[in-house]
C-alpha positions in Angstrom: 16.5 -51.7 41.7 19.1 -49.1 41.7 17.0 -47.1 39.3 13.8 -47.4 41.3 16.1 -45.9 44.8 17.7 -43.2 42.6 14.1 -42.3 41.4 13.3 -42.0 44.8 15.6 -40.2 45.8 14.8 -37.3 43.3 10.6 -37.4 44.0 11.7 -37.0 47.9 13.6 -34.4 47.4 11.8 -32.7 45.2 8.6 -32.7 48.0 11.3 -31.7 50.4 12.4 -28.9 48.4 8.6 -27.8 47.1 7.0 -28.6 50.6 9.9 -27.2 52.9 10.3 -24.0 49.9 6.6 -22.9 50.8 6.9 -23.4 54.7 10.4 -20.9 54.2 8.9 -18.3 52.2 6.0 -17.9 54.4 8.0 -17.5 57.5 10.5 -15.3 55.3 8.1 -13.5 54.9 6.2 -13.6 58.6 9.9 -12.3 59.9 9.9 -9.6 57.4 6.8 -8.0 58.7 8.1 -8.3 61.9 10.9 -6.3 61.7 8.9 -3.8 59.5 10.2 -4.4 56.3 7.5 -2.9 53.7 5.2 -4.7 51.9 6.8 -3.4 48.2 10.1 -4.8 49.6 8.4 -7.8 50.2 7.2 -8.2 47.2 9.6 -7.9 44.8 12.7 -9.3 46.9 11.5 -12.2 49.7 8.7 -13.8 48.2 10.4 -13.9 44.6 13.7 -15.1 46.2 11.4 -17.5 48.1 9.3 -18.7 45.5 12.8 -19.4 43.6 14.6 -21.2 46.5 14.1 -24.6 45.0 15.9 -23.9 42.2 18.5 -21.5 43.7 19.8 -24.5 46.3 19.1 -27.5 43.6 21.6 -25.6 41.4 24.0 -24.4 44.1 24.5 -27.9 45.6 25.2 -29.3 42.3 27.4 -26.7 41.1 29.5 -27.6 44.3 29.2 -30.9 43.8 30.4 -30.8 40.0 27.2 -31.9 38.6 27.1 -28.6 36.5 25.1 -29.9 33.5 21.9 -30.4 36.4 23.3 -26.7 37.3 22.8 -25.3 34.1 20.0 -27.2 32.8 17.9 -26.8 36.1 17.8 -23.4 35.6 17.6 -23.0 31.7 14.7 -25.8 31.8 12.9 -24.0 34.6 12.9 -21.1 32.5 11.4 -22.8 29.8 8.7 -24.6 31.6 8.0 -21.3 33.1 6.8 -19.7 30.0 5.7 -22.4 28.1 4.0 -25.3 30.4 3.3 -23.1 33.5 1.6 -19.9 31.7 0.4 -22.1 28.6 -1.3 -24.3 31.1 -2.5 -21.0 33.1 -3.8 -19.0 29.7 -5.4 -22.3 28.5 -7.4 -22.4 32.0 -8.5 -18.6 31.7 -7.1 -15.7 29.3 -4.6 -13.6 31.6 -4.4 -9.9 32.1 -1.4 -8.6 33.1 -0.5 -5.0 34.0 1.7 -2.3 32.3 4.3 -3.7 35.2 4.2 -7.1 33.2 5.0 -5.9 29.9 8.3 -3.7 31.3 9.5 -6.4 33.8 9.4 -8.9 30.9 11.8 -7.1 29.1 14.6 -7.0 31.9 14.2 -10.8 31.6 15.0 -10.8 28.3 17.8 -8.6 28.7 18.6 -10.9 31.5 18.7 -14.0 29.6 20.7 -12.1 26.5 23.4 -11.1 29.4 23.5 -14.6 30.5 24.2 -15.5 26.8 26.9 -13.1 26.0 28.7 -14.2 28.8 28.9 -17.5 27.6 30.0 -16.4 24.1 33.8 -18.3 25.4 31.7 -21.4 26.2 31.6 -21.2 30.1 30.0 -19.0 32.7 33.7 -18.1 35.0 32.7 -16.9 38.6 33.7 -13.2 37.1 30.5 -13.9 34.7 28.4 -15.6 38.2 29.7 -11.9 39.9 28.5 -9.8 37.0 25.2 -11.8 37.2 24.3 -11.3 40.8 25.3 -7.5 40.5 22.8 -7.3 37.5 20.3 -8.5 40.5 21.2 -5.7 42.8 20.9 -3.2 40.1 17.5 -4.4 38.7 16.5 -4.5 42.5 17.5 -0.5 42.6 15.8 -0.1 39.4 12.2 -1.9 41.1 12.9 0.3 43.9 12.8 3.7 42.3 10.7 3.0 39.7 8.2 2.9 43.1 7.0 6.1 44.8 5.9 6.3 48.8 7.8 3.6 49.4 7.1 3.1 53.2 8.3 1.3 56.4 5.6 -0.5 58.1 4.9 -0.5 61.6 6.2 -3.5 63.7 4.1 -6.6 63.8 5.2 -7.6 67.0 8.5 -9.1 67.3 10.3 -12.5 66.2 11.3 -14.8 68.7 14.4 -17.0 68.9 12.1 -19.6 67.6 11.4 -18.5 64.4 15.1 -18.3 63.8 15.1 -21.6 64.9 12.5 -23.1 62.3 14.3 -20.8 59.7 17.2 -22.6 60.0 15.5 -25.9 60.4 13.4 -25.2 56.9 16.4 -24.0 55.0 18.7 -27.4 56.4 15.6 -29.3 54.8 15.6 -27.4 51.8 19.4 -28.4 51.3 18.7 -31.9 52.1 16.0 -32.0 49.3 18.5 -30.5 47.0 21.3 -32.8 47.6 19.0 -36.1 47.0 17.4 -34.5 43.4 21.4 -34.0 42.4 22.4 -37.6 43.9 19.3 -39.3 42.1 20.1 -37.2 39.0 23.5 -37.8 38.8 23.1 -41.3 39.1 20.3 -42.1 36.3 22.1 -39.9 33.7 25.1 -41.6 34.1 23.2 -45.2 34.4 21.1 -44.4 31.1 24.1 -42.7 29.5 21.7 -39.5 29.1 24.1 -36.2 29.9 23.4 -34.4 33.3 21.8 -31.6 31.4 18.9 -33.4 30.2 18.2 -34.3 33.5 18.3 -31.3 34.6 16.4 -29.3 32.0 13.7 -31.8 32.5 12.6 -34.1 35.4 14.4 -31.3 38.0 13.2 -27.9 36.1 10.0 -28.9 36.4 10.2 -30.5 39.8 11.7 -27.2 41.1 9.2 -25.1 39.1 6.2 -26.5 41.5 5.7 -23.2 43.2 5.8 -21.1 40.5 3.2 -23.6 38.9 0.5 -23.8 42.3 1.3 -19.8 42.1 0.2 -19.4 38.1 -2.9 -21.8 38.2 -4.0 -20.1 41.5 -4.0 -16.7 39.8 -5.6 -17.6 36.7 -8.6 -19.5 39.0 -9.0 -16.8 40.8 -8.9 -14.5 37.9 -5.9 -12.0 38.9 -3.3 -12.6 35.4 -0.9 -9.9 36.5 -0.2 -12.5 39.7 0.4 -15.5 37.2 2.2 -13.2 35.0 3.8 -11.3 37.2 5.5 -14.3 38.8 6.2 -16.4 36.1 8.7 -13.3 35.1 9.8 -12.2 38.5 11.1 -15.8 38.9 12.9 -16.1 35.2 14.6 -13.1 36.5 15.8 -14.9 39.2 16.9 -18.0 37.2 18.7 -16.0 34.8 20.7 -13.8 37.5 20.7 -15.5 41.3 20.3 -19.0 40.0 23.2 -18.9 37.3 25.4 -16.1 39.0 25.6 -18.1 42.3 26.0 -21.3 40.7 28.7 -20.6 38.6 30.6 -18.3 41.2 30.7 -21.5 43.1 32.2 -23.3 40.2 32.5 -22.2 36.8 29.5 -24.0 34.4 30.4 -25.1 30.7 27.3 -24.1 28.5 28.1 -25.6 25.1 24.7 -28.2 25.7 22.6 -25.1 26.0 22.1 -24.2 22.5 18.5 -25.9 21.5 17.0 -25.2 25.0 18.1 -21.5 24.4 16.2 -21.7 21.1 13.1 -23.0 22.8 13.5 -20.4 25.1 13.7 -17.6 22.8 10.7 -19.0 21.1 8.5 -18.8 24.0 9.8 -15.8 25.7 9.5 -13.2 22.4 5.8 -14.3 22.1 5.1 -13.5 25.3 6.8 -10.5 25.4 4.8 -9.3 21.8 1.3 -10.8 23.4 1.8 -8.4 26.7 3.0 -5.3 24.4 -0.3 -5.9 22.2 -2.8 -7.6 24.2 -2.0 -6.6 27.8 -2.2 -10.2 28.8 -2.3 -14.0 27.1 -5.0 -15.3 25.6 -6.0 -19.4 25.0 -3.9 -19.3 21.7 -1.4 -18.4 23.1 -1.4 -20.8 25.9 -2.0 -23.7 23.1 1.0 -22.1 21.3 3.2 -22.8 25.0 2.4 -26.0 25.2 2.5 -27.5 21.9 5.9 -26.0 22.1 6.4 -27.7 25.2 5.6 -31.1 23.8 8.2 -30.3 20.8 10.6 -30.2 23.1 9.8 -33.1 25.3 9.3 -35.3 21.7 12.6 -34.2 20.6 14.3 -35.5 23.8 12.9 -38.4 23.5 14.0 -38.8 20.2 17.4 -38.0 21.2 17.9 -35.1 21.0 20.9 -32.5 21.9 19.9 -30.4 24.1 
């Protein structure tokens, strides 16, 4: 019984956090053009960060709460499904082309994810590391911006009203409430079943939290524009490597010692994709077979037992 409620708990939070997520980033982004922010700062900072706020508050909550394996896992395993469920299940729908952008943003999140390694080289991520993250944010955010010319202020779309504030706020306390059941429900099971936190977290609450980034990818490839799957598959990884982590651990410090075989799997999807938008300009349906076979590795391997 106790399984069935903790269960529960995690699939209504993770509606809360997907359903409550979109509702945010639209009027994130609705408030935004009000106060005639431009539509390249748009872009590349609200709707990522928005797209990315399920996993930001999953981890944050439980890295206050001192769940840090769902902490770390959620946003390792996130990464992971990213690249090899979300875009193997987009490139096996329709071959995706992806801009020169692609190709150059995908290496800032490798280097993202190598920074995130070598600064848990003493086995933990200290909130000196979760500072050093978030600053590698600002300065790949300063790097976005130059890197674009004519960058423009748009005119005013009118003006925002105390009630959109209000729902902002409203969206956002839902979004926390989702969070906190996932961790409660997760918590719970892992130490019911005797699986650690991490697993739980690199799995059922990656992929939970990954739901946006998944409607966004399959949406792209249907409609035939890769460089939107693409491009937000690594935008978000970004994200996960530098927001999700840095603020995490700045709350509390994360042990990363389980990591190791997720980081592999990682690695093994990410330098494929990397090669295959240096060479092809895109992913093809190989490719996207390739993701998800490895996807299914991993999965097998848990249940086998796995240390991930």
């Amino acid at each position: 019984m106790d399984l069935i409620l903790w269960s529960g708990a995690i699939l209504v939070g993770i509606i809360l956090l997907v359903k409550s997520g979109d509702k945010l980033s639209d009027k994130i982004v609705e408030v935004a053009e009000k106060a005639g922010v431009s539509p390249l700062i748009i872009s590349i900072v609200v709707i990522s960060l928005a797209t990315t706020l399920p996993e930001i508050t999953t981890s944050a909550i439980a890295s206050y709460e001192g769940a840090n394996g769902i902490a770390l896992g959620n946003a390792l395993g996130s990464i992971f499904a990213n690249i090899a469920l979300i875009l193997g299940m987009a490139a096996l729908l329709r071959p995706l082309e992806s801009g020169r952008e692609a190709f150059k943003n995908s290496i800032v999140m490798l280097l993202s994810l190598l920074l995130v390694i070598l600064l848990s080289l003493d086995g933990e991520l200290s909130r000196a590391d979760g500072a050093i993250l978030l600053m590698a944010y600002v300065i790949y955010l300063y790097w976005l911006y130059r890197s674009h010319v004519g960058l423009k202020v748009e005119e005013h779309r009118g003006e925002s009203t105390p009630f959109d504030y209000l729902l902002l706020l409203i969206l956002g306390l839902l979004l926390v409430a989702g969070a906190k059941l996932v961790v409660y429900g997760g918590e719970n099971i892992a130490e019911k079943l005797g699986v650690s936190e991490y697993v739980i977290g690199a799995t059922v609450v990656a992929i939970g939290t990954s739901l946006p980034e998944m409607t966004n990818a399959l949406y792209g490839a249907l409609r035939n524009r890769g460089s939107v799957s693409v491009g937000n598959i690594i935008g978000a990884n970004i994200m996960n490597a530098l927001i999700v982590l840095g603020l995490a651990s700045l709350i509390r410090p994360i042990q990363t010692a389980a990591s190791v075989l997720t980081l592999v799997f990682v690695f093994s999807a990410m330098i494929p994709l990397i090669i295959s938008l240096r060479l092809r300009n895109g992913l093809d349906r190989r490719i996207g077979v390739y993701f998800l076979s490895l996807y299914a590795l991993y999965l097998f391997l848990l249940l086998k037992g796995a240390s991930l």
